[in-house]
RODO-2510 file (C-alpha; in nm, 4 decimals, decimal comma):
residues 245
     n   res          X          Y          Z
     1     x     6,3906     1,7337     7,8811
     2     x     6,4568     1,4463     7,7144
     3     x     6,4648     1,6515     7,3759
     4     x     6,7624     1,8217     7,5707
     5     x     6,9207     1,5436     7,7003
     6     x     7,0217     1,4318     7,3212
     7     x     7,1180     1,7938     7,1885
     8     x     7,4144     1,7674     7,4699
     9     x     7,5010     1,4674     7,4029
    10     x     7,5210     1,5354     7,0202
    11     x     7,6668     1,8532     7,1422
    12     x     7,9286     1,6497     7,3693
    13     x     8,0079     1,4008     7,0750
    14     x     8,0815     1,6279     6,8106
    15     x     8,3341     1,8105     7,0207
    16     x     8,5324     1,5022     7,1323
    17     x     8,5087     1,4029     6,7205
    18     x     8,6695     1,7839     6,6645
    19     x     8,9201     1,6943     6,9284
    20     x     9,0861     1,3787     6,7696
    21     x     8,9998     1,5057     6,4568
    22     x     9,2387     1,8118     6,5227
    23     x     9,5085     1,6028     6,5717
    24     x     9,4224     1,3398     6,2956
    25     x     9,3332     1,0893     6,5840
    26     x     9,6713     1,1399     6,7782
    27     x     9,7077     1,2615     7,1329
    28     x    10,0511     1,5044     7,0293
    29     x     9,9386     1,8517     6,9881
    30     x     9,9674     2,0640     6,6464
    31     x    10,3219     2,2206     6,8350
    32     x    10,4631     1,8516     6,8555
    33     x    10,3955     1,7593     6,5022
    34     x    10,5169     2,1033     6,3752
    35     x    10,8414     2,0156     6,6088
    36     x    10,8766     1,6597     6,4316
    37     x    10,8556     1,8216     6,0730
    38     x    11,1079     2,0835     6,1355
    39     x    11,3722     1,8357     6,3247
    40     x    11,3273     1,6112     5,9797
    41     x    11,3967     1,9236     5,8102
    42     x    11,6891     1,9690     5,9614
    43     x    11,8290     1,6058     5,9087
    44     x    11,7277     1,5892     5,5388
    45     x    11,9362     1,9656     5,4976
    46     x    12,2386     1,7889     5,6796
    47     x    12,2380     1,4145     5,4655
    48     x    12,1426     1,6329     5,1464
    49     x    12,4454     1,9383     5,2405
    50     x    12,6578     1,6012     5,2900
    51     x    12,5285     1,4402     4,9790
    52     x    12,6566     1,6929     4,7658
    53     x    12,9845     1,7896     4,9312
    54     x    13,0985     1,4298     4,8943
    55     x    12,9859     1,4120     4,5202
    56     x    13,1599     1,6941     4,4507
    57     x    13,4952     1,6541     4,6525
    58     x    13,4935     1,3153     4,7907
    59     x    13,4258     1,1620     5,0979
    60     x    13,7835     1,1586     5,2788
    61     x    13,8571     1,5529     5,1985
    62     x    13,5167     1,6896     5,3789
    63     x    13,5432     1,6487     5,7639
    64     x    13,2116     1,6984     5,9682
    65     x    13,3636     2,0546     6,0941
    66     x    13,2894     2,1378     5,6895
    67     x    12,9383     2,0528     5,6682
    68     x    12,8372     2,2258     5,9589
    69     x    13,0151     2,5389     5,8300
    70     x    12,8106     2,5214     5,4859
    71     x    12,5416     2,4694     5,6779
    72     x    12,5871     2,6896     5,9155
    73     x    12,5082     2,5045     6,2204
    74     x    12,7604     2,3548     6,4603
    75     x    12,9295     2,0297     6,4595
    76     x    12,7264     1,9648     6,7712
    77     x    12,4167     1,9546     6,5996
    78     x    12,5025     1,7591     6,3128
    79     x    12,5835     1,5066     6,5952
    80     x    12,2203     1,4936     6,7264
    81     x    12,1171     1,3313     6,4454
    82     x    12,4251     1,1376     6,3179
    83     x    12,6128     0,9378     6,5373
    84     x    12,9431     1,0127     6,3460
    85     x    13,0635     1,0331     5,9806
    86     x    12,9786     0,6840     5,8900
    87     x    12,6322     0,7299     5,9309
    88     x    12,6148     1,0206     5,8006
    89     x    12,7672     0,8955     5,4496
    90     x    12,5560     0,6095     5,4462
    91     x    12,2099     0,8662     5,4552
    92     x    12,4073     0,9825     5,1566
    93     x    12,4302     0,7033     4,9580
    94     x    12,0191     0,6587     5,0403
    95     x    11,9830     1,0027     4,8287
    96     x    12,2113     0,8683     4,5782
    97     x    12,0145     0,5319     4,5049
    98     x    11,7055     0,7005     4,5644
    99     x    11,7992     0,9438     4,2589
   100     x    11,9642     0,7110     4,0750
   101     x    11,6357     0,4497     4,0872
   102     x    11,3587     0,7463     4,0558
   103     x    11,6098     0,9454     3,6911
   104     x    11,6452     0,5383     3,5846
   105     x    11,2333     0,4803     3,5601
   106     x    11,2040     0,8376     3,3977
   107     x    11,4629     0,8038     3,1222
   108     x    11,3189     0,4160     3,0310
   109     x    10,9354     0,6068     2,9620
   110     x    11,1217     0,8260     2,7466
   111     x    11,3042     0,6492     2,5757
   112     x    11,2045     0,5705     2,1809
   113     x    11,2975     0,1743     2,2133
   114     x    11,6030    -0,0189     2,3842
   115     x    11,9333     0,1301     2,1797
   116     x    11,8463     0,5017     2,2497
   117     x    11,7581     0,3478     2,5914
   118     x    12,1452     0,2660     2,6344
   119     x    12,2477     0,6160     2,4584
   120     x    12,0160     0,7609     2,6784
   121     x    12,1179     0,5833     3,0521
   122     x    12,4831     0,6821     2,9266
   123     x    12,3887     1,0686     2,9234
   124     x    12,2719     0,9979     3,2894
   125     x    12,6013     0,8787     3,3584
   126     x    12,7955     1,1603     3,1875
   127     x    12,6101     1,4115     3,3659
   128     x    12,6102     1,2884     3,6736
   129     x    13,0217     1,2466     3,6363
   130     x    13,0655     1,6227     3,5828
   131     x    12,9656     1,6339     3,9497
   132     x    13,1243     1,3550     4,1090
   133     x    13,4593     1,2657     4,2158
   134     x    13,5929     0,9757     4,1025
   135     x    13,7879     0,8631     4,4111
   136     x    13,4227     0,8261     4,5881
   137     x    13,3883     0,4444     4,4863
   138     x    13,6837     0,3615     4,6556
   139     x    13,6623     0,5976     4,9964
   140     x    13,3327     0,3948     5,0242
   141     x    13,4766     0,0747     4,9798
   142     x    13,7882     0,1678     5,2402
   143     x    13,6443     0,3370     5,4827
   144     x    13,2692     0,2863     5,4676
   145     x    13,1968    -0,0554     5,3317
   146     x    12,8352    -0,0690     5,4853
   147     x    12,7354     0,2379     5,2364
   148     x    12,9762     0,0649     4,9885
   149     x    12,7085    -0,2489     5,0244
   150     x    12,4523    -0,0081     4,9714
   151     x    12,5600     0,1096     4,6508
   152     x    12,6677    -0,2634     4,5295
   153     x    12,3667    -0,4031     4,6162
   154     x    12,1857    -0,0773     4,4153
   155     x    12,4083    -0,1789     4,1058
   156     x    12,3633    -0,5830     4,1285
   157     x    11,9874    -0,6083     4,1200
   158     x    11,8144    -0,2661     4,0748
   159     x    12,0986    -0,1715     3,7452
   160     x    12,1927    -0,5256     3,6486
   161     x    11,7468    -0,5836     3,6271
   162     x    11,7179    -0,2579     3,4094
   163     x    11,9656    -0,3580     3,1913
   164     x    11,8676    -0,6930     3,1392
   165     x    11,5194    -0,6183     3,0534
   166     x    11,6695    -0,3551     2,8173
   167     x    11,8044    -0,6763     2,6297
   168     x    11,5196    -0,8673     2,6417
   169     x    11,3005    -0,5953     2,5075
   170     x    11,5880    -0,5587     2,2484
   171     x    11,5787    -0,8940     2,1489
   172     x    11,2095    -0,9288     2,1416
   173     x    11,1745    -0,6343     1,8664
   174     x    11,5123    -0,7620     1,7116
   175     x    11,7167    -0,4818     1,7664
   176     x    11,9212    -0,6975     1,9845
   177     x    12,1216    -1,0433     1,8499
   178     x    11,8941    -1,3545     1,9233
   179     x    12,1871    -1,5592     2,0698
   180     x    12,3101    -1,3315     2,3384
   181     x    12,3958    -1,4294     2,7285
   182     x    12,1623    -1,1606     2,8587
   183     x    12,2916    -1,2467     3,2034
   184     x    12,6525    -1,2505     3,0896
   185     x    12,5692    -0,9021     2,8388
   186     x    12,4167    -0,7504     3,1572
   187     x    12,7014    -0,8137     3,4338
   188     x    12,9836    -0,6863     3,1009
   189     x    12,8257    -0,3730     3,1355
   190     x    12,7715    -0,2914     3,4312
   191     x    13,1522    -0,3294     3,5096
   192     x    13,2352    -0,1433     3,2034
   193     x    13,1041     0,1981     3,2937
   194     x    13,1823     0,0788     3,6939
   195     x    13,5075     0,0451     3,5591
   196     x    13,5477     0,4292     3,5107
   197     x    13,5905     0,4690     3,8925
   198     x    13,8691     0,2585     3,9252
   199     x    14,1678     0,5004     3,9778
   200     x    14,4502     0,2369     3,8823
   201     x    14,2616     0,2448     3,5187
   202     x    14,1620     0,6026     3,4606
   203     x    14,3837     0,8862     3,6606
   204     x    14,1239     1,1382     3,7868
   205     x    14,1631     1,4769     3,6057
   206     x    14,3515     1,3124     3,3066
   207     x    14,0712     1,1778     3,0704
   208     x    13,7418     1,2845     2,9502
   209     x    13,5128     1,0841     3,1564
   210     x    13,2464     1,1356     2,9239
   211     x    13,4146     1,0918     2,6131
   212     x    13,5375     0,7554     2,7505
   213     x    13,1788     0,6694     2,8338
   214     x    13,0861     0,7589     2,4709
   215     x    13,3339     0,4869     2,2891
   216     x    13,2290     0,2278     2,5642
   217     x    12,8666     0,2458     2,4897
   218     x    12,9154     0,2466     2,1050
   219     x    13,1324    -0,0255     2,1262
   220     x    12,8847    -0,2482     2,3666
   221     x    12,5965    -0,1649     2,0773
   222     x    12,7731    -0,2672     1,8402
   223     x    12,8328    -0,5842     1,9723
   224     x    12,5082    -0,6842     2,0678
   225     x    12,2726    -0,4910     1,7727
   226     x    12,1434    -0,6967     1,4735
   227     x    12,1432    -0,5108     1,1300
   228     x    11,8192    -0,3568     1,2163
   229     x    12,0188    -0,2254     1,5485
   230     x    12,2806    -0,0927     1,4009
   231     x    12,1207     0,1160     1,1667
   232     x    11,9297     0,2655     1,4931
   233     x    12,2792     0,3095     1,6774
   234     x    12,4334     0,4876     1,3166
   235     x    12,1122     0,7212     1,3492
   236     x    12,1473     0,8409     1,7576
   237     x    12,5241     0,8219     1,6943
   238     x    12,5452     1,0605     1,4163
   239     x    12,3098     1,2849     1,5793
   240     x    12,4497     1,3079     1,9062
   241     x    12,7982     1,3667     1,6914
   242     x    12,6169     1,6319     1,5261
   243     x    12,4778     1,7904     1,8168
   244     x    12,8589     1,7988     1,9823
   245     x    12,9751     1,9998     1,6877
***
């Protein structure tokens, strides 16, 4: 009997341990966490589908009624999970930082040392321009300044720290002049290549983004390189000139 008594309660013990187990610990059933994974399916398709309709076109020119026919869902469930455009943009913007910060980290491990860094961030840039509309910058700062904080925030501590430990590393394997303001060096260039989204400076459809980009960053090596730099921006210039033709 007694012999018994334990098997069932073994017996009894490993089945509750199967129960919680089954459910990693969690009274919701299989069905409800299934349920969860497909409704955050469905809201990462809608910011994502938003994400890249607002790259492309900008954010005034796509209504809500446009997503949800590229989705092909109705506007009505878009509106289950976003209250209304502007938070809808701003789970946008998250994907944009998110990509931005994740391609940023990549690019610096491949990079050879800090001036093909620079060539090599500005290629990020170019590419990601053949995509985007210019005019975004300043719908967000319009119409949705709380995503517009989002990406200003992004570009004044995650961008402005990359860069600045570009030109300390730069500096340290004097590549970079010993004298400069890295603070000062740092903020000049992030509003340089910011500066290509200003419409009142470059006209949307009339200039080579890119090519612009190109003179920009040669010109901000140039003025920060020590001989040894310069030789290393000659080199990655002339082969990216070379590769062009």
């Amino acid at each position: 009997m007694i012999r018994y008594h334990r098997l069932s309660c073994i017996y009894r013990s490993s089945k509750s341990i199967k129960k919680n187990d089954g459910n990693f610990g969690n009274d919701k059933s299989f069905y409800s966490f299934a349920a969860d994974f497909e409704v955050m399916e469905i809201q990462e398709r809608i910011a994502q589908k938003a994400h890249d309709l607002f790259l492309r076109y900008g954010i005034r020119s796509i209504s809500m009624d446009e997503i949800a026919s590229q989705l092909g869902i109705s506007k009505k469930t878009i509106y289950q999970f976003y209250a209304d455009k502007d938070t809808l943009v701003d789970s946008a913007i998250d994907i944009v930082v998110k990509h931005n910060a994740n391609e940023c980290s990549m690019y610096r491990e491949q990079s050879e040392n800090p001036v093909h860094e620079i060539f090599v961030a500005a290629d990020m840039v170019k590419e990601m321009l053949k995509t985007m509309n210019p005019t975004i910058m300043y719908d967000l700062q319009k119409y949705h300044p709380a995503a517009y904080k989002k990406i200003a925030d992004h570009k004044n501590k995650f961008l402005y720290r990359q860069i600045k430990e570009n030109l300390e590393q730069g500096i340290a394997m004097q590549l970079y002049r010993p004298d400069l303001n890295t603070d000062l060096v740092a903020r000049f260039r992030l509003a340089s290549v910011f500066m290509l989204f200003n419409p009142d400076l470059f006209h949307p459809g009339k200039l080579d983004f890119g090519t612009i980009l190109e003179e920009l960053t040669v010109l901000f090596l140039y003025g920060i390189t020590s001989l040894k730099g310069q030789k290393l921006v000659q080199k990655y210039y002339q082969k990216r000139q070379g590769n062009h033709t």
